[in-house]
BATORLUM-911295 format. One record per residue: residue number from 1; residue in three letters; chain; x, y, z of N, C-alpha, C, O in turn. Coordinates in nm, 2 decimals, padded with zeros to 4 digits. Atoms other than C-alpha are relative to their C-alpha. Example, Ala and Ser with C-alpha at 12.3 -4.5 7.8 and 13.67 -1.06 7.14 Angstrom:
REM residues 2
<rec><seq>1</seq><type>ALA</type><mol>A</mol><n_u>00.09</n_u><n_v>-00.12</n_v><n_w>00.00</n_w><ca_u>01.23</ca_u><ca_v>-00.45</ca_v><ca_w>00.78</ca_w><c_u>00.09</c_u><c_v>00.12</c_v><c_w>00.00</c_w><o_u>00.19</o_u><o_v>00.12</o_v><o_w>00.07</o_w></rec>
<rec><seq>2</seq><type>SER</type><mol>A</mol><n_u>-00.09</n_u><n_v>-00.11</n_v><n_w>00.00</n_w><ca_u>01.37</ca_u><ca_v>-00.11</ca_v><ca_w>00.71</ca_w><c_u>-00.08</c_u><c_v>00.11</c_v><c_w>00.08</c_w><o_u>-00.03</o_u><o_v>00.22</o_v><o_w>00.09</o_w></rec>
This chain:
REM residues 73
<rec><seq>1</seq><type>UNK</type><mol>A</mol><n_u>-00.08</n_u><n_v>00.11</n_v><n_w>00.04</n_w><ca_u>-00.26</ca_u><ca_v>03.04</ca_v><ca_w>01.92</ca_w><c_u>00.08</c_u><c_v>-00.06</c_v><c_w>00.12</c_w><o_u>00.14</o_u><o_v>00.03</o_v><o_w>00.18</o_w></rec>
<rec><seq>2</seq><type>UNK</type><mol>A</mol><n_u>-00.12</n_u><n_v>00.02</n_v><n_w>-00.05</n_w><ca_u>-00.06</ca_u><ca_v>02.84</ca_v><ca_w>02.12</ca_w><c_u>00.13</c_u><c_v>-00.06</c_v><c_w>00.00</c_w><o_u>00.16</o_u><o_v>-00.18</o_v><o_w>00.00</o_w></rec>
<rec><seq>3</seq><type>UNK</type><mol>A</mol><n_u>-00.18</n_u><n_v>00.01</n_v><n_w>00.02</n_w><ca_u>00.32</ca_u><ca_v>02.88</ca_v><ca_w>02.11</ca_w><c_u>00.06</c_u><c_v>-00.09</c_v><c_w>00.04</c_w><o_u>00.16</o_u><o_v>-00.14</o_v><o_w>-00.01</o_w></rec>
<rec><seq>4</seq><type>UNK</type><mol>A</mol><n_u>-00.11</n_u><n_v>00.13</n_v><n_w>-00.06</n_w><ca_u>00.43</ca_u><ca_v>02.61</ca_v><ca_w>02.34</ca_w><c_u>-00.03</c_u><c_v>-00.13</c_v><c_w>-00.07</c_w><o_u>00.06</o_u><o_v>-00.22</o_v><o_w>-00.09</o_w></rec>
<rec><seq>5</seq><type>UNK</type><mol>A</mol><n_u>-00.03</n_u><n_v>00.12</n_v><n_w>00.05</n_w><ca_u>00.29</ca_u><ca_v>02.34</ca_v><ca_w>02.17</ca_w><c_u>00.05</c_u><c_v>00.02</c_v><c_w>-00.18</c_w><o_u>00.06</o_u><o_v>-00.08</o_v><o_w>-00.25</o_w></rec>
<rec><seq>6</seq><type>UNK</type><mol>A</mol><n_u>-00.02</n_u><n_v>-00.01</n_v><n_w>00.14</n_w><ca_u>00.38</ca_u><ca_v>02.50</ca_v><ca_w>01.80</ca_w><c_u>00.18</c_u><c_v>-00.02</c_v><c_w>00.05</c_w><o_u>00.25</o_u><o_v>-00.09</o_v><o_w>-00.03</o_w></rec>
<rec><seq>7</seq><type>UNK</type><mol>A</mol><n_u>-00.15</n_u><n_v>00.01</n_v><n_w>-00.02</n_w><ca_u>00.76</ca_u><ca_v>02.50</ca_v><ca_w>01.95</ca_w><c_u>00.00</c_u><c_v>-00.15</c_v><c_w>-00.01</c_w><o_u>00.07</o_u><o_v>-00.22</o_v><o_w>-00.08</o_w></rec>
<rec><seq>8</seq><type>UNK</type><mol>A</mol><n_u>-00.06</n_u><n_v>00.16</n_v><n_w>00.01</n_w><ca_u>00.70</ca_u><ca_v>02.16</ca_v><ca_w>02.07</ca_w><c_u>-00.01</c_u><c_v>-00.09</c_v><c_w>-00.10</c_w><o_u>00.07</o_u><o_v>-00.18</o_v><o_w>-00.08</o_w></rec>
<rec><seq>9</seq><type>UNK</type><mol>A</mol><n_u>00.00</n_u><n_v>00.00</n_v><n_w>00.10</n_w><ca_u>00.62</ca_u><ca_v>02.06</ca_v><ca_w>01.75</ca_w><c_u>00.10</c_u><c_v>-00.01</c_v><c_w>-00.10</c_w><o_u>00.15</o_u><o_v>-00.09</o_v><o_w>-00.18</o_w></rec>
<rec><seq>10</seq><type>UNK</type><mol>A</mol><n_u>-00.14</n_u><n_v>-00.07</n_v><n_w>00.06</n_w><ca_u>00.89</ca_u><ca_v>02.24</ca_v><ca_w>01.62</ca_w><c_u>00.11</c_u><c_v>-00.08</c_v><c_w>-00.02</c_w><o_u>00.17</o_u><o_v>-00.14</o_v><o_w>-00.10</o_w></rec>
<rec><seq>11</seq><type>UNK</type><mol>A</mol><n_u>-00.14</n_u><n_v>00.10</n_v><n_w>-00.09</n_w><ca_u>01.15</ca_u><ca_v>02.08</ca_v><ca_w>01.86</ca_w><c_u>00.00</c_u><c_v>-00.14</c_v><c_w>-00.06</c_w><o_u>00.10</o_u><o_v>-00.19</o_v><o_w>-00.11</o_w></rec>
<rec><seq>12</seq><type>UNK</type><mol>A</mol><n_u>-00.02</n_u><n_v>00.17</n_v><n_w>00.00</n_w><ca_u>01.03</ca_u><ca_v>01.70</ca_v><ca_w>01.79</ca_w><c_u>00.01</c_u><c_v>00.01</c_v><c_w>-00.12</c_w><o_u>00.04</o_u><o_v>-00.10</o_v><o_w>-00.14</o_w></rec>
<rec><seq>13</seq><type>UNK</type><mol>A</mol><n_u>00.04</n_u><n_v>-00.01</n_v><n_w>00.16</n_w><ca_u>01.01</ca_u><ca_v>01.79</ca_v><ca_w>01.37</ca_w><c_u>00.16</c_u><c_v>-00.01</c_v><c_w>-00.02</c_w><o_u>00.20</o_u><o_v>-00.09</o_v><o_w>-00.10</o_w></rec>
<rec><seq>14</seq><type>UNK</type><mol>A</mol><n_u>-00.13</n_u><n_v>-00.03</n_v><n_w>00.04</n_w><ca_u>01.40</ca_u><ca_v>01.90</ca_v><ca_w>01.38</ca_w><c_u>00.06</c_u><c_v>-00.09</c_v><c_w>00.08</c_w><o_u>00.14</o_u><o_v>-00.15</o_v><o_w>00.01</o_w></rec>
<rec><seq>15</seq><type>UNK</type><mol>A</mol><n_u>-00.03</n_u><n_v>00.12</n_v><n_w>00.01</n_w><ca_u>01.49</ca_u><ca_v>01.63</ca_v><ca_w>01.59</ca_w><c_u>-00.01</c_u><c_v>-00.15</c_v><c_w>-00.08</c_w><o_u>00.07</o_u><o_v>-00.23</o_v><o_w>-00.11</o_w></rec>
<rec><seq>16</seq><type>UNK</type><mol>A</mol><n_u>00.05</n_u><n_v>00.10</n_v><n_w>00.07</n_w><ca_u>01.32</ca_u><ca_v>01.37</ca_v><ca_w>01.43</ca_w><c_u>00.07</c_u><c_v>-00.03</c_v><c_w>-00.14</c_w><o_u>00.11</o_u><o_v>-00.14</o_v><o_w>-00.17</o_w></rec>
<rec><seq>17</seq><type>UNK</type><mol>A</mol><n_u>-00.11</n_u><n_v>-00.01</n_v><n_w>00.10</n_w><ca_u>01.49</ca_u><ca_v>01.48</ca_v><ca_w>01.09</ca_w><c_u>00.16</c_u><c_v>00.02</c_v><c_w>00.04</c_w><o_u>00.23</o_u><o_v>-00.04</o_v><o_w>-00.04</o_w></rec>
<rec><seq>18</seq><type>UNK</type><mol>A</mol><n_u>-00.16</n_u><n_v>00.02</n_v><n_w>-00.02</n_w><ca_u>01.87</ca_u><ca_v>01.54</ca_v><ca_w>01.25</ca_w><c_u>-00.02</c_u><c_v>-00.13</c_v><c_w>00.02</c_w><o_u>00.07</o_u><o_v>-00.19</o_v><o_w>-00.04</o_w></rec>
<rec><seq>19</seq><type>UNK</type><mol>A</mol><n_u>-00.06</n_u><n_v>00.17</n_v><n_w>-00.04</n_w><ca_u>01.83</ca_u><ca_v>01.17</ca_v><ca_w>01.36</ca_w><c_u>-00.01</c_u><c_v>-00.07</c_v><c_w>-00.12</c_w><o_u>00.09</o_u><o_v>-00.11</o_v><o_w>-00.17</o_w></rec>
<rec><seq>20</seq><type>UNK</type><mol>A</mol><n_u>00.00</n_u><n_v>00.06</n_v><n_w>00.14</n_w><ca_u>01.70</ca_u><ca_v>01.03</ca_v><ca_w>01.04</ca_w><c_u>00.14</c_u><c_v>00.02</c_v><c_w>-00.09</c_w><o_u>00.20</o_u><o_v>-00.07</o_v><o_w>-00.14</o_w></rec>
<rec><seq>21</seq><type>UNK</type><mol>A</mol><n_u>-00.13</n_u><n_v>-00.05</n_v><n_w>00.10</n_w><ca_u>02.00</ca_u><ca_v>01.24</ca_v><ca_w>00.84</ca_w><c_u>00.10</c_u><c_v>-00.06</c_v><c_w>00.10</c_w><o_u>00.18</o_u><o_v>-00.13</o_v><o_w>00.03</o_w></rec>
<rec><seq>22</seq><type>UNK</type><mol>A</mol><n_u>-00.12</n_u><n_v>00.10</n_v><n_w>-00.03</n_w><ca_u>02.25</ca_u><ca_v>01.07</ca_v><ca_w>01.11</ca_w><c_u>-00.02</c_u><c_v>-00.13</c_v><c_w>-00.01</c_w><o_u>00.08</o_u><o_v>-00.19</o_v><o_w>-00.03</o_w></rec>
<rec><seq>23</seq><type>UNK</type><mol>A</mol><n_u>00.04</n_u><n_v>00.16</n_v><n_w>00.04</n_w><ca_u>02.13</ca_u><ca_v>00.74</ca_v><ca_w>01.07</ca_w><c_u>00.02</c_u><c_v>-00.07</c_v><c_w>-00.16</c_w><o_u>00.07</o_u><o_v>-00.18</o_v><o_w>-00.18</o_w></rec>
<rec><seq>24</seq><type>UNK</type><mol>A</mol><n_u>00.03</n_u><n_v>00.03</n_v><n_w>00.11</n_w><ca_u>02.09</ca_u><ca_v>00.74</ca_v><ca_w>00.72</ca_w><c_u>00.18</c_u><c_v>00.06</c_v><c_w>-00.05</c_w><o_u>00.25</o_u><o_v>00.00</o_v><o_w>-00.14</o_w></rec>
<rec><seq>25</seq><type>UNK</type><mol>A</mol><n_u>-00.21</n_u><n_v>-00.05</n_v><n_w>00.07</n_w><ca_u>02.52</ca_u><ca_v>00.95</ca_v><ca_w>00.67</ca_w><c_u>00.07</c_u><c_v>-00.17</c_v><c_w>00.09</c_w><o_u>00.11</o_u><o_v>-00.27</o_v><o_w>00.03</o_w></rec>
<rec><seq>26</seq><type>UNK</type><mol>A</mol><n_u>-00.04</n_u><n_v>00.13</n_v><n_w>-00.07</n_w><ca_u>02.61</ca_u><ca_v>00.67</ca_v><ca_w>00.93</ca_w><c_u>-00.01</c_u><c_v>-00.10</c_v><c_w>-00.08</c_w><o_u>00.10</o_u><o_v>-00.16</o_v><o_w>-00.10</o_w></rec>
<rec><seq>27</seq><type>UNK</type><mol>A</mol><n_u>00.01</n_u><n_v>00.13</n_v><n_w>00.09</n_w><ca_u>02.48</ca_u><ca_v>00.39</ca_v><ca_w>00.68</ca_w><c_u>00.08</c_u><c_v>00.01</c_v><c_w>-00.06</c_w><o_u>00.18</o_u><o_v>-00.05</o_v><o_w>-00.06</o_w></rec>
<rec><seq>28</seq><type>UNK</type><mol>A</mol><n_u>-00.10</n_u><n_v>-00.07</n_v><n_w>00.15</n_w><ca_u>02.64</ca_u><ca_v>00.55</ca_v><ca_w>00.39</ca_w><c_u>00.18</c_u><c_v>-00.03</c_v><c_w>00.07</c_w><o_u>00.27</o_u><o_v>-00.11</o_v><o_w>00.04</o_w></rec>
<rec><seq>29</seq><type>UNK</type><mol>A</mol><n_u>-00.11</n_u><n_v>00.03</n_v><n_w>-00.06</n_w><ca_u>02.94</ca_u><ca_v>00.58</ca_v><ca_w>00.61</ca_w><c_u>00.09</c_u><c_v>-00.16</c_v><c_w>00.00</c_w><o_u>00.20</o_u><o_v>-00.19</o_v><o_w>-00.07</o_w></rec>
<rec><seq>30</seq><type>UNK</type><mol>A</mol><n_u>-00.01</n_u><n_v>00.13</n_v><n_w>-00.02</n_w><ca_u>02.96</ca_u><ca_v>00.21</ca_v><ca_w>00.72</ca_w><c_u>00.00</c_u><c_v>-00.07</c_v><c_w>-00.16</c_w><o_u>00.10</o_u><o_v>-00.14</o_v><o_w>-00.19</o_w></rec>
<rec><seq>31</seq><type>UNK</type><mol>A</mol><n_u>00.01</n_u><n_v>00.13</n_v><n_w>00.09</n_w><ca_u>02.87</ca_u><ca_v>00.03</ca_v><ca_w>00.39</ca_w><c_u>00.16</c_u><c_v>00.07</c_v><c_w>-00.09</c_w><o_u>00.25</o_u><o_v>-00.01</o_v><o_w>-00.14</o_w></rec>
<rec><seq>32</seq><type>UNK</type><mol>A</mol><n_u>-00.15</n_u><n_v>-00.03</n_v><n_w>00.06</n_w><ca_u>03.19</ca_u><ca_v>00.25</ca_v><ca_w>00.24</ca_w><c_u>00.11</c_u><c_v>-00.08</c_v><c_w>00.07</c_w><o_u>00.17</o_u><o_v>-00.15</o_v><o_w>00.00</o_w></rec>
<rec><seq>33</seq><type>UNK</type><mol>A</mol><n_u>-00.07</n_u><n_v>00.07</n_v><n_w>-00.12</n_w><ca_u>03.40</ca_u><ca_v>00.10</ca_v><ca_w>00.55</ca_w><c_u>00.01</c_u><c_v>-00.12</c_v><c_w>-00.06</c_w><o_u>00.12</o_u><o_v>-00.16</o_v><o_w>-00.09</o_w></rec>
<rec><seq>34</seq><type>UNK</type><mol>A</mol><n_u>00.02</n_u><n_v>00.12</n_v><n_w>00.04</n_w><ca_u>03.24</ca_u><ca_v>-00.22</ca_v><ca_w>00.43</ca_w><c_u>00.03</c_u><c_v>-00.02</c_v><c_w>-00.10</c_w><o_u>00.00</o_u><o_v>-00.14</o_v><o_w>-00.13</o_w></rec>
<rec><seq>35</seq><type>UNK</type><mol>A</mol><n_u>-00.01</n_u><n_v>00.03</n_v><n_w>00.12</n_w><ca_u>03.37</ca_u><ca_v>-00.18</ca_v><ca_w>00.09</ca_w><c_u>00.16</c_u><c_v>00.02</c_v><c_w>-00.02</c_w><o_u>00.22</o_u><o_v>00.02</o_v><o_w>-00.13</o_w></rec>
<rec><seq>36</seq><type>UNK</type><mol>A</mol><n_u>-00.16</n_u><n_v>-00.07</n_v><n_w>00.03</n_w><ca_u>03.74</ca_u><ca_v>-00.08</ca_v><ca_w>00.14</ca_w><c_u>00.04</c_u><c_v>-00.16</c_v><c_w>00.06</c_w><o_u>00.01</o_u><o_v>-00.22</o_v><o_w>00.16</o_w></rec>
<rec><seq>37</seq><type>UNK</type><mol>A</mol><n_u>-00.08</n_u><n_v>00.13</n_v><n_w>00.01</n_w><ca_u>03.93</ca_u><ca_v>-00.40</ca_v><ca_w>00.09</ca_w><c_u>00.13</c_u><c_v>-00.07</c_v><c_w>00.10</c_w><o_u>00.18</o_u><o_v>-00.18</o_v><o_w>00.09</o_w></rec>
<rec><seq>38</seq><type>UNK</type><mol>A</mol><n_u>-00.04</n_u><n_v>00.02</n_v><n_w>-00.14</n_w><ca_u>04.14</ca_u><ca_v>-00.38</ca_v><ca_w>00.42</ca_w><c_u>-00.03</c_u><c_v>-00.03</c_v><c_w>00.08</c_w><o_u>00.04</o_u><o_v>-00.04</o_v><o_w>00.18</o_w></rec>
<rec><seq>39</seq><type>UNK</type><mol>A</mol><n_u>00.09</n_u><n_v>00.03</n_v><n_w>-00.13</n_w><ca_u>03.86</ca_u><ca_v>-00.45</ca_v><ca_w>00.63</ca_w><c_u>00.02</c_u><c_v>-00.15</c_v><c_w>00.03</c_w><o_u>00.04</o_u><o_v>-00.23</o_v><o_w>-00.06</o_w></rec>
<rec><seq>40</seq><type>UNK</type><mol>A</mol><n_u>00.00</n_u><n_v>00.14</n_v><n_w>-00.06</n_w><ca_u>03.89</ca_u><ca_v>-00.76</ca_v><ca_w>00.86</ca_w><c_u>-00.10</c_u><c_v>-00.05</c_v><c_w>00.00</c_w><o_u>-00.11</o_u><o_v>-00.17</o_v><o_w>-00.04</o_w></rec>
<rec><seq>41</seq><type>UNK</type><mol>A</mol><n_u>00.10</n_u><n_v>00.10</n_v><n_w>-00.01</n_w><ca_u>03.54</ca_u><ca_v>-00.83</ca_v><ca_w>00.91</ca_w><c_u>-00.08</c_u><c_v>00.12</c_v><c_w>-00.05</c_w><o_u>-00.10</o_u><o_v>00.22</o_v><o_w>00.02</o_w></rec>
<rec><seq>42</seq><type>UNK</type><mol>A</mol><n_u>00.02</n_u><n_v>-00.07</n_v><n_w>00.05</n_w><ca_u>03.39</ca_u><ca_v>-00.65</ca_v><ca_w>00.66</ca_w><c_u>-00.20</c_u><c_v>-00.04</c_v><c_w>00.03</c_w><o_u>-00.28</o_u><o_v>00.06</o_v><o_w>00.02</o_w></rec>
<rec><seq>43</seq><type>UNK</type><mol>A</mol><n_u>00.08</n_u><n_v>00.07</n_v><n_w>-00.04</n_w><ca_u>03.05</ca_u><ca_v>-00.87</ca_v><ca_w>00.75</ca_w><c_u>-00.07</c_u><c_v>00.06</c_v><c_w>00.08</c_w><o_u>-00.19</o_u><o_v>00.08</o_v><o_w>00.05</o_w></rec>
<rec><seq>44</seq><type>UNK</type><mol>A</mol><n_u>00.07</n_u><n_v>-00.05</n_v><n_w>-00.10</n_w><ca_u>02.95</ca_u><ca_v>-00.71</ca_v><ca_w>01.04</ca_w><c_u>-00.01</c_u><c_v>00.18</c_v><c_w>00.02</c_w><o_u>-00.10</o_u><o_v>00.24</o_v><o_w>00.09</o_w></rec>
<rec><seq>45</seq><type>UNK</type><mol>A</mol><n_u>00.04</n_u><n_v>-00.14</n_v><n_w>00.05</n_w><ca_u>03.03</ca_u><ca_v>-00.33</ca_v><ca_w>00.91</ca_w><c_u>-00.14</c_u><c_v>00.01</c_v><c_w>-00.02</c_w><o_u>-00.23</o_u><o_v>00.05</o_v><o_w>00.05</o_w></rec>
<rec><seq>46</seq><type>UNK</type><mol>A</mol><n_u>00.09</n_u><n_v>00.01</n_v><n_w>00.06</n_w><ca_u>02.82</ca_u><ca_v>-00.42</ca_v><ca_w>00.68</ca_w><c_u>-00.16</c_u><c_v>-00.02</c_v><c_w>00.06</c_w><o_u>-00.24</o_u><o_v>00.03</o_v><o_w>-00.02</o_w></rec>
<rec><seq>47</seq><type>UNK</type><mol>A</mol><n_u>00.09</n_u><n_v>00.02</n_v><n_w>-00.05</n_w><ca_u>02.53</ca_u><ca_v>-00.51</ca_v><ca_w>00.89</ca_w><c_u>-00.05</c_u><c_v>00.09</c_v><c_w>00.09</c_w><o_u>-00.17</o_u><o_v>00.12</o_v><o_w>00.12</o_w></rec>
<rec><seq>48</seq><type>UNK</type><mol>A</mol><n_u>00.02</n_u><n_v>-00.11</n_v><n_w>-00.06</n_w><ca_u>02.59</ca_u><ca_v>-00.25</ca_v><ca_w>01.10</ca_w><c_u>-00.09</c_u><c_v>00.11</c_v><c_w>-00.06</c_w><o_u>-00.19</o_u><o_v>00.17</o_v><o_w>-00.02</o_w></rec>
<rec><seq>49</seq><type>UNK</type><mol>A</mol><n_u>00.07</n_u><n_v>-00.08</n_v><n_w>00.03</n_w><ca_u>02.50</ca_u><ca_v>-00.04</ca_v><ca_w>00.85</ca_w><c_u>-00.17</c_u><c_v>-00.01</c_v><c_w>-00.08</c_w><o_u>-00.26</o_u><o_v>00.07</o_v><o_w>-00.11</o_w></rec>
<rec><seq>50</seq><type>UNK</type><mol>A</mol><n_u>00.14</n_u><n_v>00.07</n_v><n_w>00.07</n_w><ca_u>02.20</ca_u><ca_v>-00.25</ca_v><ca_w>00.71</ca_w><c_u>-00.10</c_u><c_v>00.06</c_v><c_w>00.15</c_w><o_u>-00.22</o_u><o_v>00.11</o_v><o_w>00.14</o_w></rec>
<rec><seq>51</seq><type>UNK</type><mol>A</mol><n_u>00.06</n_u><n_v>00.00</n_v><n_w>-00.14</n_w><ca_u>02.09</ca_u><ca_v>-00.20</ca_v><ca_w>01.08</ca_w><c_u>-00.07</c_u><c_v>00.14</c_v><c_w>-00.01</c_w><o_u>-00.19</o_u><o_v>00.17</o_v><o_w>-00.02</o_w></rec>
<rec><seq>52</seq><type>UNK</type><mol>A</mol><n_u>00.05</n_u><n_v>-00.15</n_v><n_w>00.01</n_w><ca_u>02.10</ca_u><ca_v>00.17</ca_v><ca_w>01.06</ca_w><c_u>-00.09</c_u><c_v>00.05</c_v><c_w>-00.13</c_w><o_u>-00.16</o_u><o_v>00.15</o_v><o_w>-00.12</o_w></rec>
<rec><seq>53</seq><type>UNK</type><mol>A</mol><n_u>00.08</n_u><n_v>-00.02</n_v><n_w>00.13</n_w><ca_u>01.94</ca_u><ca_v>00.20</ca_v><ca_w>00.71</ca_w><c_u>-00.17</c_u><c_v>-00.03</c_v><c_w>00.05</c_w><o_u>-00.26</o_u><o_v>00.03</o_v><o_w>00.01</o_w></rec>
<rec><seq>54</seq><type>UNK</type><mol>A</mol><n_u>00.08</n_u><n_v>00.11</n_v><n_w>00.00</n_w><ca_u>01.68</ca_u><ca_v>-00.05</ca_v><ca_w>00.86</ca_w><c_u>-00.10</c_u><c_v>00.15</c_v><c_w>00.12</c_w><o_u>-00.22</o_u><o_v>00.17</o_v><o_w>00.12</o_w></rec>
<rec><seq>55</seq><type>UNK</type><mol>A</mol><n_u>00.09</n_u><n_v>-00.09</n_v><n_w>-00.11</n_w><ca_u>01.59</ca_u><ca_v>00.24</ca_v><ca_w>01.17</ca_w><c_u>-00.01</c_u><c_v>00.13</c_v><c_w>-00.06</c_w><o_u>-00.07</o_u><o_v>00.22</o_v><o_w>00.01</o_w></rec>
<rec><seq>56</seq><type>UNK</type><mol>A</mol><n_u>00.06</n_u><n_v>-00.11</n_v><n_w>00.06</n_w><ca_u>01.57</ca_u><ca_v>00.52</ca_v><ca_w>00.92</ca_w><c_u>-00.08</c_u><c_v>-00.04</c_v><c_w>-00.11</c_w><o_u>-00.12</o_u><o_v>00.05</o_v><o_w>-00.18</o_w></rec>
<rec><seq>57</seq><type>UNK</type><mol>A</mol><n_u>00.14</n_u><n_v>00.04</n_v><n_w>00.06</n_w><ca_u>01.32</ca_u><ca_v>00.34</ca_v><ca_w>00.72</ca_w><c_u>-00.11</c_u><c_v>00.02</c_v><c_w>00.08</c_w><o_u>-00.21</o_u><o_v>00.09</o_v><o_w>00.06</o_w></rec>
<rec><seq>58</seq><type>UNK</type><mol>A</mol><n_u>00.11</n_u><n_v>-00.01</n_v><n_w>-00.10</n_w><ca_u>01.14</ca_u><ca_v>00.28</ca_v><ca_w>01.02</ca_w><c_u>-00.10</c_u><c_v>00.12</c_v><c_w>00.04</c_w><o_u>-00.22</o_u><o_v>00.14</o_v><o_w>00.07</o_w></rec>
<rec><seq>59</seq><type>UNK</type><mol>A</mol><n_u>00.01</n_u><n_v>-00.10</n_v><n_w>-00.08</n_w><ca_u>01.16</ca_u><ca_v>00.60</ca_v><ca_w>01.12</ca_w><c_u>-00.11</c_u><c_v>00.11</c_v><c_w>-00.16</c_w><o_u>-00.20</o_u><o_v>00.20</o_v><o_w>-00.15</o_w></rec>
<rec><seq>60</seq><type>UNK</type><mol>A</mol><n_u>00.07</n_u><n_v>-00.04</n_v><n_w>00.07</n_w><ca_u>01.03</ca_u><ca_v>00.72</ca_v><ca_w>00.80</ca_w><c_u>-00.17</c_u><c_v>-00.04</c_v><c_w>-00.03</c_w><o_u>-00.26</o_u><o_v>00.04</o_v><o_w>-00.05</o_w></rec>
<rec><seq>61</seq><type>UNK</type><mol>A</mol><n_u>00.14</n_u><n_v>00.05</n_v><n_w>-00.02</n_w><ca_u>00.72</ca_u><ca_v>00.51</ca_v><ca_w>00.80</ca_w><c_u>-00.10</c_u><c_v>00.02</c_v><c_w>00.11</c_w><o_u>-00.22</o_u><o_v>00.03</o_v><o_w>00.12</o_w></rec>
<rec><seq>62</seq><type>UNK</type><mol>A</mol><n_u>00.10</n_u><n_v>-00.10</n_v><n_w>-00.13</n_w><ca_u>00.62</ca_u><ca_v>00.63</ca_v><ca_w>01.14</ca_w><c_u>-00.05</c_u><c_v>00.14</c_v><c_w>-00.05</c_w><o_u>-00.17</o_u><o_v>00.19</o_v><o_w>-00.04</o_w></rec>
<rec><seq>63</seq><type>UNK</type><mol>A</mol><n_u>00.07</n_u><n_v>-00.18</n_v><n_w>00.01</n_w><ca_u>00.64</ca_u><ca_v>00.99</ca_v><ca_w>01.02</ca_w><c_u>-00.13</c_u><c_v>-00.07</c_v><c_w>-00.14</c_w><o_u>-00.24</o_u><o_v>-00.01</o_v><o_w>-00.11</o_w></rec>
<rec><seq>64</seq><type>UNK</type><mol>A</mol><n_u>00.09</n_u><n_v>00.01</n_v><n_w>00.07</n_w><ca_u>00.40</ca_u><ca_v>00.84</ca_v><ca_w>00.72</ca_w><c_u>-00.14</c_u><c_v>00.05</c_v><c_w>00.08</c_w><o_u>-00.22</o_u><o_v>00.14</o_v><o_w>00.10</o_w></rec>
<rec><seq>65</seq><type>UNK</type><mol>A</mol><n_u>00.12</n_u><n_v>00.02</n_v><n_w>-00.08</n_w><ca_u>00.17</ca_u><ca_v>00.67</ca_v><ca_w>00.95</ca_w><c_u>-00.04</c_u><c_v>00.14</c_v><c_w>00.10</c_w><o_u>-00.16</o_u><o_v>00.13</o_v><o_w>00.13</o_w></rec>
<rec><seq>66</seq><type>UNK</type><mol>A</mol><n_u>00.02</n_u><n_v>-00.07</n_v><n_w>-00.06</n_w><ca_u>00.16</ca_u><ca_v>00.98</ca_v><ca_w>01.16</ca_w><c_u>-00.07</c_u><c_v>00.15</c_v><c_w>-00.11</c_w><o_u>-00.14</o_u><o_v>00.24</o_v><o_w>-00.07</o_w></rec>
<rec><seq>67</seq><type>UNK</type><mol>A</mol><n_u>00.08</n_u><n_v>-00.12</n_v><n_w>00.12</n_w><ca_u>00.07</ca_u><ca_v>01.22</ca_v><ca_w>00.82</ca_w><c_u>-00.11</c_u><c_v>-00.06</c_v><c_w>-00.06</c_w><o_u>-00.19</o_u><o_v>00.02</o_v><o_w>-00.11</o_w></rec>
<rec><seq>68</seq><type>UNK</type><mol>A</mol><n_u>00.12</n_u><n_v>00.04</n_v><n_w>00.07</n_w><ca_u>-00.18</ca_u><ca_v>01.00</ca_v><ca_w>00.69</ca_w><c_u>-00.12</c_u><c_v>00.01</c_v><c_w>00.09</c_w><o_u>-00.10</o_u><o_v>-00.03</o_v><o_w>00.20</o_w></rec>
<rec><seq>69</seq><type>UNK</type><mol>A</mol><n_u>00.12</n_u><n_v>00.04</n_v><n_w>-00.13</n_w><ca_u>-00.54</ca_u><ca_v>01.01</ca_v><ca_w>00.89</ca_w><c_u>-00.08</c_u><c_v>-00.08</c_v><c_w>-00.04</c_w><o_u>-00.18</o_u><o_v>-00.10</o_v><o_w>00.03</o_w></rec>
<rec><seq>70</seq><type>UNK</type><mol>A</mol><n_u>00.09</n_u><n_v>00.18</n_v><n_w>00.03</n_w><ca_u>-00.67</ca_u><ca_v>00.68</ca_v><ca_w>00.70</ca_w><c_u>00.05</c_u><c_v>-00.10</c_v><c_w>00.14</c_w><o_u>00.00</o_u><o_v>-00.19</o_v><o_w>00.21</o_w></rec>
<rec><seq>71</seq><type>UNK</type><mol>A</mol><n_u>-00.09</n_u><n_v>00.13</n_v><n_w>-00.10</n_w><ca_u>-00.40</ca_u><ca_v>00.51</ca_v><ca_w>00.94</ca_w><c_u>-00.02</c_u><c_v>00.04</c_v><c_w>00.17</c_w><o_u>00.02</o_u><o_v>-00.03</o_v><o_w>00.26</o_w></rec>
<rec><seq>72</seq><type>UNK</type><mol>A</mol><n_u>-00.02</n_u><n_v>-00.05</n_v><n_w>-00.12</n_w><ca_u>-00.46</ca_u><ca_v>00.70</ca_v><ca_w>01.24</ca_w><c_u>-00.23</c_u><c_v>-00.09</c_v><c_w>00.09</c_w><o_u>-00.29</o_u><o_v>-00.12</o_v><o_w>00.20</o_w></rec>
<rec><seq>73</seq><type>UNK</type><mol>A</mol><n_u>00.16</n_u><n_v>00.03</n_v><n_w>-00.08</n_w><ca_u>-00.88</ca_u><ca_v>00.57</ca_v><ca_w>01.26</ca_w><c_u>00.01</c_u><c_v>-00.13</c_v><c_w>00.05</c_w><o_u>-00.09</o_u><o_v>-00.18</o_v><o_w>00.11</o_w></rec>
């Protein structure tokens, strides 16, 4: 078997998920921000977090495209 590429594997699987899970608390984060009635420019929170919502979709549909092997021919 080999180990180095089962690690490297490993390594990119557990980054790949911590970034998705900060991307996706981050959104969550932000649209609360965007909802608390003291905010000045509550507009651009808000987008901010649409933003980040928007690159852990992405990021999910890569990992699809990357599990399916219809999408890969």
């Amino acid at each position: 078997m080999k180990w180095l590429e089962l690690l490297q594997v490993a390594g990119v699987t557990l980054l790949a998920a911590v970034t998705l899970v900060v991307l996706y608390s981050l959104g969550v984060r932000l649209t609360a921000i965007a909802g608390d009635a003291q905010q000045k420019s509550p507009a651009l929170v808000r987008s901010l977090a649409y933003i980040c919502f928007g690159f852990c979709a992405l990021g999910v549909l890569f990992g699809i495209y990357l599990i399916v092997p219809y999408f890969g021919k």
